[in-house]
N, C-alpha and C positions, 0 to 999 in steps of 0.2 A: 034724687040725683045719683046716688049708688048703687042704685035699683038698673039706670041705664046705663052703668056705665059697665054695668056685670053683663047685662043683656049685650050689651057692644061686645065684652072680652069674652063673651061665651060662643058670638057672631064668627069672630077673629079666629078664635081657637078653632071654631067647627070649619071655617074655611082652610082654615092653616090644617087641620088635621084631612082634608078632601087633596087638598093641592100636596101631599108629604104620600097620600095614595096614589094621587094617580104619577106623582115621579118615581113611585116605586113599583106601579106595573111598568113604566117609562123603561126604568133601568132592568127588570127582569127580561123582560121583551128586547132588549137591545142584547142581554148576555144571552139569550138564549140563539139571538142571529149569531155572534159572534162563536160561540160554539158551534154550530151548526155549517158556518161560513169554511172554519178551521177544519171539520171535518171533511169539507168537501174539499179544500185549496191543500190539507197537507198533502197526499199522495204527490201534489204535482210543486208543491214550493221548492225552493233550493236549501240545503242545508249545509253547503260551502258558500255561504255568500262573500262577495269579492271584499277586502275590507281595505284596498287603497283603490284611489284612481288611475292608476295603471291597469290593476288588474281587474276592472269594468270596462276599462279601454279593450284592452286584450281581448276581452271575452266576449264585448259589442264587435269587436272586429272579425274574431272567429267566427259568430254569426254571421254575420253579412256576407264574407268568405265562401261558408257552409251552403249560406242559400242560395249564392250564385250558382256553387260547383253543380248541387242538388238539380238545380232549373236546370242546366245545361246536359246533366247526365240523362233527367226526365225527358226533353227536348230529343235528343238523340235515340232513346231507346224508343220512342213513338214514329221516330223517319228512319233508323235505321231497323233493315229486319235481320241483319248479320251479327250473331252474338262476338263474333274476333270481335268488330269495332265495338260494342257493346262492353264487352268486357275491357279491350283495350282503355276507351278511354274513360274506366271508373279508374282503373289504374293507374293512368297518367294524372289520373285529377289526381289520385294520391298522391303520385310523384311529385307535383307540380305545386303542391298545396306549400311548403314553406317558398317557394320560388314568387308564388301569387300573394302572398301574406308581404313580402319584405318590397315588390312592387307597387304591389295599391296600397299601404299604410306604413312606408317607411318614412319618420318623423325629420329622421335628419334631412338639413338641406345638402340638396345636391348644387356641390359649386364647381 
């Protein structure tokens, strides 16, 4: 009877000692992505990340803003061949950009 039940806890241990390796090539293999993920994504991560919802508001807004003005200026520089208008309207997008920001995402209502 003692004889199985060693042969049983020697079964348990050798399995238990297989399943304790392979979660440990598991977790090497996961930090080594993780590393290797970080090396790629820092250059491009942010290290002012917004830390209220305001200022992820703000800053989803500024993009959306950005990407418009960007397609319109691109749009233009493809049909027009006149650097005046070219130039002109990157500059007015400049001018324009707090005028465009308080139009398309001002929160107050307008009564």
């Amino acid at each position: 009877m003692s004889k199985e039940r060693a042969k049983r806890r020697a079964e348990r241990q050798a399995a238990a000692a297989v399943e304790r390796e392979r979660r440990a090539r598991a977790q090497a293999r996961a930090a080594r992505r993780r590393s290797l993920g970080a090396l790629v994504t820092a250059p491009f991560s942010r290290r002012d990340e917004p830390k209220s919802a305001l200022q992820r508001q703000r800053r989803r807004q500024n993009g959306v803003l950005a990407a418009a003005l960007v397609a319109l200026n691109a749009v233009l520089w493809l049909l027009e061949p006149s650097w005046v208008w070219r130039s002109a309207t990157v500059v007015g997008s400049l001018l324009a950009w707090p005028v465009l920001a308080v139009l398309a995402f001002d929160r107050r209502a307008s009564r």
